[in-house]
N, C-alpha and C positions, 0 to 999 in steps of 0.2 A: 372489636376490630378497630376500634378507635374513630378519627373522622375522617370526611372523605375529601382528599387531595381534588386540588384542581385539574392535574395532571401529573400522572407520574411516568416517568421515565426509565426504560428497563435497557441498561447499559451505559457506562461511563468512561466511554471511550470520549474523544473529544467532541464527535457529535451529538452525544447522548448530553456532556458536559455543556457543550455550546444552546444547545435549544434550552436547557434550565437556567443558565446564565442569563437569557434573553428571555425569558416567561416569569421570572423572579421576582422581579422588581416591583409587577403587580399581580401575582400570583401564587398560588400554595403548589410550588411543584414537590415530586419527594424523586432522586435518585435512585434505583435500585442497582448495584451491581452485584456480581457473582465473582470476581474474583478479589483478593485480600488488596487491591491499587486501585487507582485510578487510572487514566491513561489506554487502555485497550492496546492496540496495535503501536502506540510510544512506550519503551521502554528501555531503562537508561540504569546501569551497569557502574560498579564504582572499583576501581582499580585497586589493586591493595597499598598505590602509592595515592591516593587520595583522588587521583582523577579519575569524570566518567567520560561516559560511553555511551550515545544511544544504540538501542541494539534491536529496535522498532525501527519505523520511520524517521528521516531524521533531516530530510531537505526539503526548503523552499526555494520558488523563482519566481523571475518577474510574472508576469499577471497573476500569482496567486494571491490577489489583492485582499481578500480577506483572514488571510493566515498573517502574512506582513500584518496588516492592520490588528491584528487581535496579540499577536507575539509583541505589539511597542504598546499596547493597551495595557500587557501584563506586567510593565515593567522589564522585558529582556530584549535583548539586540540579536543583530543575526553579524556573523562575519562569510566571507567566501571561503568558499571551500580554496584548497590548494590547486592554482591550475597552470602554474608556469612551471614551462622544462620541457623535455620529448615524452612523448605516450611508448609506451612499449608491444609491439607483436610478434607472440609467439608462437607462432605458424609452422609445425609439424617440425618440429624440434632447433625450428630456424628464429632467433629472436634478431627483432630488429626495432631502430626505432622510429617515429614518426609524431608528424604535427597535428593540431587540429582534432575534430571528429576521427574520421575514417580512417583507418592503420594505413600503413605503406604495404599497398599489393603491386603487383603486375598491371601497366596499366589497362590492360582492358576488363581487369578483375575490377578496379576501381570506377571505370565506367561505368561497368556492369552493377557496378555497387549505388554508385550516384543516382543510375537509370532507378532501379528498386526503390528509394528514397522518395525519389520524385513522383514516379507514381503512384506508389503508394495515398502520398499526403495529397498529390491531386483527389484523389478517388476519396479519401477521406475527407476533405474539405466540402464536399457534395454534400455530405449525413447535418440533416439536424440532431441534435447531439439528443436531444428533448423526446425525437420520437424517431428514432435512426431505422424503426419498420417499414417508415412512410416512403423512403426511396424507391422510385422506381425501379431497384435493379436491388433490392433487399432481399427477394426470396431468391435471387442467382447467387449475390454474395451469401446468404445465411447459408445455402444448399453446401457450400466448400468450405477448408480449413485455410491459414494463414499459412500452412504446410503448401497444400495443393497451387495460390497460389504463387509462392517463392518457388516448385518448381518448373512454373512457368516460366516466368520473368528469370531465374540464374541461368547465366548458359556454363558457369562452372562450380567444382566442388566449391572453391575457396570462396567465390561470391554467395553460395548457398549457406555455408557454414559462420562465415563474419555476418552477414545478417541475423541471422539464428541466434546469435548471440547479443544482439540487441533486442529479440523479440524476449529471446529469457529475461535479459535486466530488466524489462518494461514492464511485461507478466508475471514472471516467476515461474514460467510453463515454457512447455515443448510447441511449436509451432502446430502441430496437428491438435492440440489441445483447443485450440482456438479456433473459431466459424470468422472467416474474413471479413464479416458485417459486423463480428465486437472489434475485431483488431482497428477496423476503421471508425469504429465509434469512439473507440476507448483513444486513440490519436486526435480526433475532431474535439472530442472532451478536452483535451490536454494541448490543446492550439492544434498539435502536426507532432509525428513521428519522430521528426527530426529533435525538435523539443524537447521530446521526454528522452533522448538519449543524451543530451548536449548538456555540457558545464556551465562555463559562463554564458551569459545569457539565454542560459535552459533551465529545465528544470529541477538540475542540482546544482544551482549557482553556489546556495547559501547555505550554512549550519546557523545553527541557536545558541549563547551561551545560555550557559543552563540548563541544555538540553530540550529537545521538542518532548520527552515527557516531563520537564517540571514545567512547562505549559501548561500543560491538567494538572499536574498537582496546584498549582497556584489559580486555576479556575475552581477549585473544588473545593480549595481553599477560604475563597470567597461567599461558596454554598454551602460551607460548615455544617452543620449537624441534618440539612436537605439531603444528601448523601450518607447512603447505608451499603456499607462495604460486604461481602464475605454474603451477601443476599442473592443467591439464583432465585431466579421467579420461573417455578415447574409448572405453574397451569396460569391459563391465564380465560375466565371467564366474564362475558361481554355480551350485553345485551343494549337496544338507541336509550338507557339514561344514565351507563357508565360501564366501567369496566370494573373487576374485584381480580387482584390475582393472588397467587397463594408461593410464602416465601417461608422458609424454614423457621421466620420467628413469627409466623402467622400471615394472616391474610392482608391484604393493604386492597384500600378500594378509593376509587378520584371518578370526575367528571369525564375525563380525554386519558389517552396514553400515549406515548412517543414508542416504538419500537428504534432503535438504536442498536441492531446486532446485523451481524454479517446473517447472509441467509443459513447457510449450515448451521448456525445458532441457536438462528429461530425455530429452524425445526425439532430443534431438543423439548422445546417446550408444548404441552397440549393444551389446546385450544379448545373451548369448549364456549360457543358452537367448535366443529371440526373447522379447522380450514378450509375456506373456499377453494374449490378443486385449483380454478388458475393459479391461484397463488402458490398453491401445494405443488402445484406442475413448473411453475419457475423456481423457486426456490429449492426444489429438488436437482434441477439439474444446471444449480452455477456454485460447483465446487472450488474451493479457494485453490489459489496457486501456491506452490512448493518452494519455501527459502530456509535456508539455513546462513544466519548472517554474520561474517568470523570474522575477529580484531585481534589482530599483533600488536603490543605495544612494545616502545623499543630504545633504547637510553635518550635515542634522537632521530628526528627524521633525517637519516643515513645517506638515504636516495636522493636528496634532495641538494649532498656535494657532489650528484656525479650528472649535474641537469634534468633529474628522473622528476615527472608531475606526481609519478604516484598512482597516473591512470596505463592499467596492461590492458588486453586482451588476448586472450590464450584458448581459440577455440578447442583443443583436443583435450585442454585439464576440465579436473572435478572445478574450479574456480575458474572462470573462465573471464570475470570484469575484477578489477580492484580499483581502488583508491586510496589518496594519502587523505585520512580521514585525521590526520593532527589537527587539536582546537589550536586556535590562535590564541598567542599567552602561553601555552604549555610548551616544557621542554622536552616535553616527551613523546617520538613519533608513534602515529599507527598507521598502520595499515588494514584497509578494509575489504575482504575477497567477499563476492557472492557462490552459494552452491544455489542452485536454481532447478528445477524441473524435477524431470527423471534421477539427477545426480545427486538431488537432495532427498527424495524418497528412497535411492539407496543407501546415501549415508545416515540417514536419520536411524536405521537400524543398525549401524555400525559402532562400535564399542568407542566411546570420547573421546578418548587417549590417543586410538587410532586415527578418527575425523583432524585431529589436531595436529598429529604427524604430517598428514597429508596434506592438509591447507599450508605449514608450512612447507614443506617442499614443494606448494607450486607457488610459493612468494619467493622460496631461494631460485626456483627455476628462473623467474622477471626479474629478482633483485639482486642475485648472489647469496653466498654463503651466509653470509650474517646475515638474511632474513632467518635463516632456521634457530635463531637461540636471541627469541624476546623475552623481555624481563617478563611479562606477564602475556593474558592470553583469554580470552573471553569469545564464546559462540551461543548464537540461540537460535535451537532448533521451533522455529513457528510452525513446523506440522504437529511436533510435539505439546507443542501448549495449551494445553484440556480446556480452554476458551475460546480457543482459535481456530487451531489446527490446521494450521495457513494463511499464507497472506502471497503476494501486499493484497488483493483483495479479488474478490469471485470471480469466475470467469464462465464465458458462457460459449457453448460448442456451437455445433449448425443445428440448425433450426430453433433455438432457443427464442432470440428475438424476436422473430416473424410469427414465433408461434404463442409465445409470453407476453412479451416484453411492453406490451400495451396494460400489466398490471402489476409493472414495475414498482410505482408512487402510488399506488391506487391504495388505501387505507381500509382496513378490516371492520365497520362498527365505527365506533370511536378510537380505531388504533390506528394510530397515524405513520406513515415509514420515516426513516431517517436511516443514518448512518452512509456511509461513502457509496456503497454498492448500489444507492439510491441516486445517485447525482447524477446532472446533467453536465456539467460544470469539473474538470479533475477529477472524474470518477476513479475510485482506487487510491487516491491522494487524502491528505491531511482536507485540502484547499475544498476539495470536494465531499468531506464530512463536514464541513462548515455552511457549504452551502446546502447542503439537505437538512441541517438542522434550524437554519432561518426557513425554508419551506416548511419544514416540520412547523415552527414554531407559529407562523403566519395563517396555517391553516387550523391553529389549535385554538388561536385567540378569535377567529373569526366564528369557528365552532362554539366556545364559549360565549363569546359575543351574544349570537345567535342564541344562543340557549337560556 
């Protein structure tokens, strides 16, 4: 079986990457991942004209202080995204344009729209992020969905439906999908609602040259032969003076482990003892959210001589956000549509050729004709990715919280949590697998320590 790691780490996604980065220096950690990359949820696409594509996660913003800090660590820069020009909406076959965040409605749609916002991030501003059951008014919010209450708060379709479409870009889900206790946690994690919708100074200000997945490549890079590719780990057994788990080229056994997977992941693997009922009982029930993420590439970004940022909203298409996702440096524009929720679990069974027809016709619908005939053309379906199987990352219904959520971070034995779905901090975010993989790593050394 060979000898016994100090810890090993089962997933190399950047959290899994980030905690061995950081236990390295003076410790025997070993990587384990299952698929043929690095990177987990970053993944980046190379154009047949030479440029990429992230087709993962792909932005950061301000307070994501520990992603900034580790992306100039690695040697790569960040530029802004494109944000100057009018936004576009395309509201039941009426296109218009507009400034700012919130499209151009009727203004009492826009009030009505503002009022949601506000209250909202009041009400989330309440949650400690850290134990978001402890509020006082947790088992009222856990008991509803983020559906029930928008349709409180809309008093019209248009204000129900333009919101709706910011809870998809945020989640990747259907508003009933979500218990208003994660919608308000998952906001509080991430500053405020408003935030995780917003460009500049939000939290998709910035891209990465390079790519946010040659960010892990170039951390892994660093862990050189500590990381073992093409290795699922199917069992994984643990008793208080280490763990042993078993991977296709044999068994590997260490002092500690990091777990580094979304929950639906972890449950692939057996655990032997069984898993702890609570843990088995949260982790059962925070299924990831639904994205399918499509790039146009295009001789130039077009939209860009007719004042267009690049940012639509289209509540009644299968795409319902885009952006002008052009790198800076390159001559060649993209454009970036979400499929989200429900419209992605449909499309995701729909024949490519067809998915591709469609997404562009609803970029010619925001951009004109010449959006339907890009030089090239790239989508990744993430429900489909037999390590994923969704993203951006787990979501959790009513009563999950109140009824779990207090063994969230709670570590198995010697198996310690990590990964984004574990954060306090940007949970569902890049920012927020970094910071569970410094709590990962803080309680791994203390354990050794200890030991």
């Amino acid at each position: 079986m060979g000898r016994t790691h100090d810890t090993i780490i089962i997933g190399a996604g950047l959290s899994g990457l980030r905690a061995a980065h950081l236990l390295a220096p003076d410790h025997d950690v070993r990587v384990l991942e299952a698929r043929d990359r690095v990177g987990g949820r970053a993944l980046a696409h190379t154009f047949a004209n030479g440029d990429t594509v992230d087709v993962g996660g792909q932005w950061v913003g301000p307070g994501q202080t520990r992603l900034y800090e580790l992306i100039d660590a690695m040697g790569q820069s960040v530029y802004p995204l494109h944000d100057e020009g009018d936004g576009l909406l395309l509201n039941r076959g009426r296109l218009s344009r507009y400034r700012g965040t919130i499209p151009k409605l009727a203004p009492h749609v826009l009030v009505n729209l503002h009022m949601m916002t506000r209250r909202f991030d009041a009400l989330a501003a309440q949650i400690d992020p850290a134990s978001p059951w402890t509020h006082p008014r947790a088992a009222q919010w856990d008991s509803m969905t983020v559906a029930e209450w928008m349709r409180r708060q809309a008093w019209t379709r248009d204000a129900f439906e333009v919101f709706a479409v910011g809870i998809g870009a945020v989640f990747a889900a259907e508003p009933h999908e979500v218990s208003l206790l994660h919608g308000l946690f998952y906001a509080r994690a991430g500053t405020s609602l408003d935030n995780l919708v917003s460009t500049t100074g939000g939290a998709q200000q910035d891209r990465v040259h390079g790519n946010m997945a040659g960010l892990a490549d170039r951390i892994a890079a660093e862990l050189g032969d500590r990381v073992s590719l093409s290795t699922p780990v199917s069992r994984i057994r643990w008793n208080d003076d280490g763990v042993e788990v078993d991977t296709p080229d044999g068994p590997v056994a260490g002092r500690r482990a990091i777990l580094a997977l979304p929950p639906n992941q972890a449950m692939r693997i057996d655990w032997d003892p069984v898993l702890p009922a609570a843990k088995a009982g949260l982790w059962l029930r925070m299924p990831p959210g639904a994205c399918i993420k499509c790039v146009a590439q295009y001789e130039s970004p077009f939209w860009r001589e007719q004042g267009l940022s690049g940012q639509a909203v289209a509540p009644q298409l299968d795409v319902r956000v885009t952006f002008d996702n052009t790198e800076a440096g390159k001559s060649a524009g993209l454009i970036l549509g979400f499929i989200e929720g429900d419209q992605a679990r449909v499309w995701a069974r729909r024949d490519p050729a067809e998915r591709r027809a469609a997404v562009l016709e609803a970029f010619a619908a925001c951009y004109g004709d010449q959006a339907r005939y890009p030089i090239d053309y790239v989508d990744q379906d993430w429900t489909s990715e037999v390590w994923s199987r969704g993203c951006y990352a787990a979501l959790m219904g009513p009563g999950v919280w109140t009824g779990h959520g207090a063994y969230l971070r709670t570590p198995i034995g010697p198996v310690h949590m990590a990964g984004t779905e574990t954060a306090s901090a940007y949970y569902g975010y890049f920012e927020g697998a970094l910071e569970a993989a410094e709590r990962a790593a803080r309680e791994v050394r203390a354990a050794l320590g200890a030991g």
